[in-house]
C-alpha positions in Angstrom: 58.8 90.3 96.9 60.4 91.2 100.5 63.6 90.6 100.2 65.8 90.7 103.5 69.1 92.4 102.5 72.4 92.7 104.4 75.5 94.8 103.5 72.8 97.4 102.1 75.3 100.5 103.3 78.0 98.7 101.8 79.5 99.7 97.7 78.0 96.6 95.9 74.8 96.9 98.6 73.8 100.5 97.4 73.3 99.4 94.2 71.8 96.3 95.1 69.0 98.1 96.8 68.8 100.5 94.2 67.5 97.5 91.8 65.7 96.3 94.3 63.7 99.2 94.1 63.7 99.5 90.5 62.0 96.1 90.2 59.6 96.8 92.4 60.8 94.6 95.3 60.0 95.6 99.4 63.9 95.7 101.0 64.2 95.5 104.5 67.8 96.3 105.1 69.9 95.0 108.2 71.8 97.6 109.6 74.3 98.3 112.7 73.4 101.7 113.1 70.6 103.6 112.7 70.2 103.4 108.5 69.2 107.1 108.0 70.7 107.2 105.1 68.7 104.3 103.4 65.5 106.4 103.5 65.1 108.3 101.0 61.7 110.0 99.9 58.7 107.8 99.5 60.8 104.6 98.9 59.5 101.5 100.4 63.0 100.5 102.7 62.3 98.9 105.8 65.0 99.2 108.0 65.8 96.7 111.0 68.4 97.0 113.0 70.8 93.4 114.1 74.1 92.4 113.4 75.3 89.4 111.7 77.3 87.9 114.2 75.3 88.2 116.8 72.5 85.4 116.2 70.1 86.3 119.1 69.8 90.2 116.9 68.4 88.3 114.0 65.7 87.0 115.6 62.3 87.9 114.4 63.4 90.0 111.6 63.0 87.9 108.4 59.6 87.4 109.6 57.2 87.7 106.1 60.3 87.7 104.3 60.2 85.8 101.0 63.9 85.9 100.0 67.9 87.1 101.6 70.2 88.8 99.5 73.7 88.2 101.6 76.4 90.8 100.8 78.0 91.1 104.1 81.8 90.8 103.8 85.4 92.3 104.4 88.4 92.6 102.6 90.2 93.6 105.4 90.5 91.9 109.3 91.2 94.3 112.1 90.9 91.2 115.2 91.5 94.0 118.0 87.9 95.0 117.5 86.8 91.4 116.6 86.7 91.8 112.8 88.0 88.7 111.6 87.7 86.4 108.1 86.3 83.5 110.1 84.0 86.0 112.2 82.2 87.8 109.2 82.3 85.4 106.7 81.6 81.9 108.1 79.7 82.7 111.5 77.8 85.8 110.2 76.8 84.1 107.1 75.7 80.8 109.3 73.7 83.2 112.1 71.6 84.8 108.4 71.1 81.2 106.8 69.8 79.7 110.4 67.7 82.9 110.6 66.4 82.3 106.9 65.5 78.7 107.7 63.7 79.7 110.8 61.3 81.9 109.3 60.5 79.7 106.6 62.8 81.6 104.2 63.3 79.5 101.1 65.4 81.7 98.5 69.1 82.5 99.7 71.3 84.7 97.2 74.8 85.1 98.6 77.7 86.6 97.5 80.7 85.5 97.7 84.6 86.1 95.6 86.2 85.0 93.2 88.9 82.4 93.5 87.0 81.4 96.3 89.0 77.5 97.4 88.7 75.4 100.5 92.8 75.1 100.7 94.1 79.0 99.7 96.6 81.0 101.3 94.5 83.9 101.7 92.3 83.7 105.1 89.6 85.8 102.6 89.5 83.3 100.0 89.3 80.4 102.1 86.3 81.9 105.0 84.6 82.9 101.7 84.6 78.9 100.5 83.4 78.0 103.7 80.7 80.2 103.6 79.6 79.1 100.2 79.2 75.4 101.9 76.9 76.8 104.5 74.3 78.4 102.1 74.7 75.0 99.6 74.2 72.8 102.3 71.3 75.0 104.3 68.6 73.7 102.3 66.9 76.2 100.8 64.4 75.9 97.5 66.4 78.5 95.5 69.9 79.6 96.0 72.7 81.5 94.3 75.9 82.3 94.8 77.6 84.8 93.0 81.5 84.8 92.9 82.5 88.8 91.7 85.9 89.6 90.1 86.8 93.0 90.3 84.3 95.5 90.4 84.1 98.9 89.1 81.5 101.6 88.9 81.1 105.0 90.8 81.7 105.0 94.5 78.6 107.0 96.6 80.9 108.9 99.4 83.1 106.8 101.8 82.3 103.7 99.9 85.8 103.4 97.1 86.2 100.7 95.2 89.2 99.0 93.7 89.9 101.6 91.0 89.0 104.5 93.3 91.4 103.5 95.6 94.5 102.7 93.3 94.1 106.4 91.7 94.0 108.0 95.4 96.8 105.6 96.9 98.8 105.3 93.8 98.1 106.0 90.4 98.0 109.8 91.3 100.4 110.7 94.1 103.0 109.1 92.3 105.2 109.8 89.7 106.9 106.3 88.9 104.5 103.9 89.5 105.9 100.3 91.4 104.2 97.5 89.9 104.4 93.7 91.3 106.3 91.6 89.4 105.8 92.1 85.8 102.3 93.4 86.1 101.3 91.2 83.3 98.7 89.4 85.6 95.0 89.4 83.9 92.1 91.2 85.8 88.5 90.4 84.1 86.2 93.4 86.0 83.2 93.8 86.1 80.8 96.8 86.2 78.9 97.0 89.6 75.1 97.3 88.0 75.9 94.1 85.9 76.5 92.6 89.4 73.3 94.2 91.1 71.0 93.3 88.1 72.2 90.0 88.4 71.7 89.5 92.5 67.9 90.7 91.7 67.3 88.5 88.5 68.6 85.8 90.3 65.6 85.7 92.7 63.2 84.7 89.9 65.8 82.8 87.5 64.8 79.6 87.5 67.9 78.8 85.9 69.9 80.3 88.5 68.6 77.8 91.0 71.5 75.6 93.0 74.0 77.5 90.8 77.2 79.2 91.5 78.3 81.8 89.0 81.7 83.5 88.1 80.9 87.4 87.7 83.5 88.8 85.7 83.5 90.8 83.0 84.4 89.8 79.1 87.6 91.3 78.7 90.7 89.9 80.3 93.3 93.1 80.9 96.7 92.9 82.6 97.3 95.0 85.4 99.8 97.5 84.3 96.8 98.1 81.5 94.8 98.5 84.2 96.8 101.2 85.7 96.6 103.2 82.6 93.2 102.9 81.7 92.5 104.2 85.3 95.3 107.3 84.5 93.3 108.0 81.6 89.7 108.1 83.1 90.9 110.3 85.7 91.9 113.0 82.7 95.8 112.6 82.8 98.4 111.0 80.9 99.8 107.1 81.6 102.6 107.1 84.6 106.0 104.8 83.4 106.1 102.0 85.8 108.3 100.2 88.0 108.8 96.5 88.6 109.4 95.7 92.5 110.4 92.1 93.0 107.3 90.1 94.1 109.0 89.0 97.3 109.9 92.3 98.0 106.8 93.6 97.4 105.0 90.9 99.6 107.2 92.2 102.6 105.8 95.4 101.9 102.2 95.0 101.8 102.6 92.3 104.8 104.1 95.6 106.9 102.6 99.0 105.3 99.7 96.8 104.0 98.4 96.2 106.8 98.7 99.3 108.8 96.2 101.1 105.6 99.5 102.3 104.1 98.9 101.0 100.8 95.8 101.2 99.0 95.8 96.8 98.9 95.6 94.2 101.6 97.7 91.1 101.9 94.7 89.3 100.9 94.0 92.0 97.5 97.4 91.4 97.1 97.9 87.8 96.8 94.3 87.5 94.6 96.0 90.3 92.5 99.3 88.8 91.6 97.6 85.3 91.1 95.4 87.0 88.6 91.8 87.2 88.8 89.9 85.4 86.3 87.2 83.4 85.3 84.7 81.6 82.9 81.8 84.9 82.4 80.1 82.6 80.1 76.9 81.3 82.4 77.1 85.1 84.2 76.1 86.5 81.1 73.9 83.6 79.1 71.3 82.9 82.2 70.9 87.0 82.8 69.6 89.6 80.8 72.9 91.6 81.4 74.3 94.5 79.3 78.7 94.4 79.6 80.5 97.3 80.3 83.8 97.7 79.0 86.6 98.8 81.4 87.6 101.6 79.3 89.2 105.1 80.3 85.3 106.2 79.1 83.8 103.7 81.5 86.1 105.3 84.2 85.6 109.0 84.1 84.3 108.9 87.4 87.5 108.6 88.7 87.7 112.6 87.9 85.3 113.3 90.6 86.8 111.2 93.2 
């Protein structure tokens, strides 16, 4: 199948297009740049060059395509150079689904996040709802959307994830580590090849058709377990914790937060302390998916990052 894939470059994308691969699938990745790096030895990635929101660079290049696999997305808005919620959730994911439906494109998997409400606090949250009614409203023969919780798995270069990021940022520069609130918050993550196997199956699931699925992992794990585990899988001892008032701590990821201070956005921040759960139950009975367990074995990656 040619399968038109954005956000290849991106953490979840790499091993999205890995699968694709794997499963014999044609990718033809939408990239910014030049996509160099996607070539690699005899594999069969065709890579086109467009950008998201800019409509009139989509034109013509999900031509033969038979399905999208949507990934584009930020967690983070920087609007002096245009990066915006609204921008790269909502209009870039309505410039790919008119592109889709103008080459005759009838199978649309998109991901999305998590929690993701029409009326939430979080700019992320809501853009990513918004997008969600664009690709179940498009038309299309076959769609999926996926809704992630938080993913784990081993980073390629410049590409962290959440873990990665809290051992670098926190867990390991400091000695007494501040937690929000009580920390007792439940995190369900999932491992990032559950997700990618999932995005492929989904393309010939027939029960994955006009379905929207919570990807989270089985176990639900409170965050200042979290924190250890992570200590652990990096090869050192659990860190004693701090609790930091949430309102104070909201001030400080509003101010430091934002500036790439702290390794969380106020967006991370307010999915964190609200806890970031879900029902797994249709993830894992409509795909042939093998959980991983967020263990301190699961995460001895960490060591090399």
């Amino acid at each position: 199948m040619r399968v038109f894939l954005t956000g290849a470059t991106g953490y979840v994308g790499s091993y999205v297009l890995r699968t694709l691969l794997d499963q014999g699938h044609r990718p033809r990745c939408l990239v910014r740049g030049s996509g160099d790096d996607l070539v690699r030895h005899d594999d069969p990635v065709d890579v086109v060059s467009g950008d998201v929101t800019d409509p009139t660079s989509l034109n013509g290049l999900l031509d033969d395509c038979d399905a999208v696999i949507h990934l584009v997305g930020i967690i983070e808005e920087h609007p002096r150079q245009g990066v915006t919620f609204e921008r790269i959730h909502v209009d870039g994911t309505r410039h790919v689904v008119e592109a889709a439906r103008a080459a005759g494109v009838d199978r649309f998997i998109h991901m999305s996040a998590n929690g993701a409400q029409p009326n939430d606090a979080t700019g992320y949250q809501r853009t990513k709802w918004e997008a969600e009614q664009i690709v179940n409203e498009a038309g299309f023969d076959h769609w999926t959307i996926f809704r992630p919780a938080l993913l784990f798995g081993a980073p390629d270069p410049g590409r962290p994830e959440f873990s990665s990021r809290l051992l670098k940022k926190l867990v390991r520069p400091f000695p007494l580590l501040p937690v929000f609130g009580d920390g007792q918050y439940d995190l369900q993550p999932v491992h990032v090849t559950e997700v990618a196997d999932a995005f492929v199956q989904a393309l010939t699931t027939e029960a994955a058709r006009e379905q929207t699925y919570v990807a989270a992992g089985p176990d639900r794990i409170p965050y200042v377990e979290v924190l250890d585990r992570i200590a652990r899988g990096a090869g050192f001892s659990p860190k004693p914790t701090t609790p930091v008032p949430l309102a104070l701590a909201r001030l400080g990821v509003y101010t430091a937060g934002r500036l790439g201070l702290l390794p969380i956005s106020p967006s991370q921040f307010e999915m964190l302390v609200e806890g970031n759960t879900g029902d797994e139950t249709a993830f894992y009975r409509d795909f042939a998916l093998s959980a991983t367990p967020y263990t301190p074995e699961t995460l001895q990656y960490l060591q090399s990052t």
